[in-house]
N, C-alpha and C positions, 0 to 999 in steps of 0.2 A: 962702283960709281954711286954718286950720292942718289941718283935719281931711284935708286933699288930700293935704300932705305925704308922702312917704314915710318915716314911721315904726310903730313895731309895733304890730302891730292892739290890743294892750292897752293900749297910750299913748294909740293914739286912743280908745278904749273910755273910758278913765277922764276924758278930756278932753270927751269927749261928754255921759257919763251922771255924772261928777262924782264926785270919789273917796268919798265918800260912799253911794254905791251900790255899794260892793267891798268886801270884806272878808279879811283875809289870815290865814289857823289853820294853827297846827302839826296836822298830823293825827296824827302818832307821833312817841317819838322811836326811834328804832334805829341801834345799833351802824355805825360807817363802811364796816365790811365789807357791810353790808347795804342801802345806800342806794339804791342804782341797784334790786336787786331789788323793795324796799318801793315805792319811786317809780314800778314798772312797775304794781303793784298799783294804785294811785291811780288811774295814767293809766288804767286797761282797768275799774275799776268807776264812776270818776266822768265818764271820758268828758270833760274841762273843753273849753270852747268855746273859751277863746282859748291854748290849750298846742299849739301850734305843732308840735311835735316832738313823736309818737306811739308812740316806743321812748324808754325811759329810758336816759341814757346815751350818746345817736347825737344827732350831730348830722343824719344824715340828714332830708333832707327842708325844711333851714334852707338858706337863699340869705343871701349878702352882696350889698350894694348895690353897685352901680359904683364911689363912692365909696369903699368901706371896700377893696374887692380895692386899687383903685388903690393904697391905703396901704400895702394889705401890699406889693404888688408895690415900692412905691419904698425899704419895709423891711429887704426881701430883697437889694438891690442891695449884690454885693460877697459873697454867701454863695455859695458854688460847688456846694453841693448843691442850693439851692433852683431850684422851678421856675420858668422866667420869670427868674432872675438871671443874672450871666453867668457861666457854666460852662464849663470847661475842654473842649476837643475834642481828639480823643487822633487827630491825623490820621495814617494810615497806608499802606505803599508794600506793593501787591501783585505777588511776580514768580509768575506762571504758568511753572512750570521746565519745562514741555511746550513752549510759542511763545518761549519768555525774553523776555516782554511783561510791562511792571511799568507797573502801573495806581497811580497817586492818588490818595486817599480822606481828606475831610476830616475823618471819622471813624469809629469801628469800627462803629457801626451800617451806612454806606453799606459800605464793607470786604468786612460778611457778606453782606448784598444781593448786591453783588457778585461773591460767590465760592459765592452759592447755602447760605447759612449761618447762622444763629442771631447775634446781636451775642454771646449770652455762650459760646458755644463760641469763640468766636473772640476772645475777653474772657482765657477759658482757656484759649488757642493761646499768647497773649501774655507769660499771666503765668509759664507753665512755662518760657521761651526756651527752645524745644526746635528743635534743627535739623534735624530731619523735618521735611517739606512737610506742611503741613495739607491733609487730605485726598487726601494722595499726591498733589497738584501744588499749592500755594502756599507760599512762604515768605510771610509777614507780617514786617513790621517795623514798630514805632512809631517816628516822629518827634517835636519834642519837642510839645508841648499848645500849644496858643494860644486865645485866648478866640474865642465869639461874636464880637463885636465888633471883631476885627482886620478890617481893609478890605480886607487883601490875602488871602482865604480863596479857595482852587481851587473852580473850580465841582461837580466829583466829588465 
């Protein structure tokens, strides 16, 4: 039956008890600047039983279905910032100038791990090219970025 589905508990609401039993009122009107505040006011004196979201403004508290991430996810494919897409990995060569032991790092997150270090300290080792050892024993060097997805990625 439809009411199983998963959709928004007001969809079933209105499906169940028949739109006819709902009614939809402007309560104010107020300025844009002021929207989210009024709306907060609503929610916290009228309390509404099917308003999902209890801060005005936030989606906190609101889930996507399986369905809808998946969409975003296949969205996002090709965007190098987003999460889940495939982003560049800034793989990097560690020499310890104390053993002259130069480690492999598929990128600067593992790198700082490695060298006992914050990824954006070492983000900011990077971007200075400074020829001081970070931390008085590593030289860092970037090699060039390659994606998630290349087959041939070091296990480091």
């Amino acid at each position: 039956m439809i009411l199983n589905l998963k959709i928004s508990l007001i969809a079933r609401a209105l499906i169940k008890y028949g739109y006819s039993n709902f009614q939809l009122e402007i309560l104010e009107y107020c300025e844009p600047s002021n929207c989210i505040d009024r709306e907060q006011y609503y929610i916290d004196l009228l309390k509404p039983e099917y308003n999902i979201l209890k801060t005005a403004g936030s989606k906190l508290g609101s889930k996507h279905s399986v369905e809808t991430r998946n969409k975003i996810s296949l969205s996002l494919i090709g965007n190098k910032r987003s999460v889940g897409g495939p982003r560049s990995l800034i793989p990097c060569i560690v020499l310890d100038v104390t053993t002259n032991v130069s480690t492999r790092y598929k990128s600067v997150t593992l790198a700082a791990e490695g060298v006992g270090s914050s990824p954006k300290a070492v983000r900011k080792y990077l971007k200075k090219n400074s020829e001081k050892p970070f931390k008085k024993k590593y030289i860092i060097t970037k090699l060039k970025p390659y994606s998630l997805y290349d087959s041939s990625l070091n296990k480091n």
